[in-house]
N, C-alpha and C positions, 0 to 999 in steps of 0.2 A: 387579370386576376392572378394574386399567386397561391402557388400551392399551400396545401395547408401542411402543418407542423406534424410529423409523427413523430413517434414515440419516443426516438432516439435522439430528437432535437429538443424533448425538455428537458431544464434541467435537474440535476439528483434533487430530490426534497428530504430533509430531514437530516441535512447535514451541516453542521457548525463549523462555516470558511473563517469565522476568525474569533480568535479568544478576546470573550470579557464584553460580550455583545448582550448579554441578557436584558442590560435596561434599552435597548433598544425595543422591548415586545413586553406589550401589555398581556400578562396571560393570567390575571387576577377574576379578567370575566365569564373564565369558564370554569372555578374553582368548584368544586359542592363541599369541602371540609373547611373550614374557617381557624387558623392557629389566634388565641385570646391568651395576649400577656397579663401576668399577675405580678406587677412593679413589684412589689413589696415580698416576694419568695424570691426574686433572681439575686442570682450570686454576683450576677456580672462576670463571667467564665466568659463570656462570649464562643461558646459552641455551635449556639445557634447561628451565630455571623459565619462561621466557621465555614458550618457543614451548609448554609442555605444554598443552594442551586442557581437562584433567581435574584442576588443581592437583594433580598426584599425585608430585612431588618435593618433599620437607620442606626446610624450611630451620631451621637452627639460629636458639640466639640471639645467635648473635655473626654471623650473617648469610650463614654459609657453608652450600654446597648439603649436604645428607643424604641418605639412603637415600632408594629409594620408596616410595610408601604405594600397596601394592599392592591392596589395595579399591579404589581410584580407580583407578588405570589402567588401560585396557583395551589395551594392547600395541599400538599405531598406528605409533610407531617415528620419530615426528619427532624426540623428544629425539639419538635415534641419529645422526638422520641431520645436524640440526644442531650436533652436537658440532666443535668444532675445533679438537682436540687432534692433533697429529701421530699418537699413538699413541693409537686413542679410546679416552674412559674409559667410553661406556656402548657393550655389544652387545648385540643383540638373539639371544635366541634361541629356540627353540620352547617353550613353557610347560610340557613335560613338562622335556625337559633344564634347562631355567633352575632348577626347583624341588629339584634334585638337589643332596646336598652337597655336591660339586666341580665346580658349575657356574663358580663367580666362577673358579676356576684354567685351566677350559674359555675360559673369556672374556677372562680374560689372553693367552693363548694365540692365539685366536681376533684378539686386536687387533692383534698382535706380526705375525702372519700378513697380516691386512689392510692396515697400512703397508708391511710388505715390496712389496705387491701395488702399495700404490699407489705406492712411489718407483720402481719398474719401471714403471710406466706413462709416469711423467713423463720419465725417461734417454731 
């Protein structure tokens, strides 16, 4: 029988041996916030692509941002919040309501609302 492993013999957890390994880990199934693109307000900046953590916004072949690849993303919300579109094109929402079929008309709604909110801040 052999001995068993202490502590010094596992390896370090939580550390990234090699760059650009994200789609290697499905981390979409333990998301709770849900990012819902709104086609029709993106600028096409690709910020979102930018700043994503997880490559988990597709890009076409003609170079334009796509849906998400919702296996990678784990719902973090920077693409949101770096969006800067007047009227943003991605909201965040809770991963139950996001997966509903009228969540994107929720998140139109939901964007229409938040510029109101912020062009009242700025008056």
């Amino acid at each position: 029988m052999s001995k068993p492993k202490g502590w010094k013999d596992l390896p370090e957890g939580g550390l990234i041996k090699e760059a650009g390994n994200a789609e290697k880990y499905d981390t979409g199934a333990w998301r709770s916030d849900r990012p819902i693109w709104i086609k029709e307000n993106c600028i096409q900046c690709m910020f979102c692509w930018v700043f994503c953590p997880d490559a988990a916004i597709t890009v076409d072949e003609n170079g334009e941002r796509g849906d998400f690849d919702y296996l990678h993303c784990k719902g973090c919300g920077i693409c949101a919040l770096e969006c800067p579109s007047k009227v943003k094109s991605i909201v965040m929402m809770s991963e139950a309501e996001g997966a509903k079929p009228d969540a994107l008309e929720k998140a139109k709604a939901k964007a229409v609302k938040m510029a109101g909110e912020k062009k009242a801040v700025k008056a």
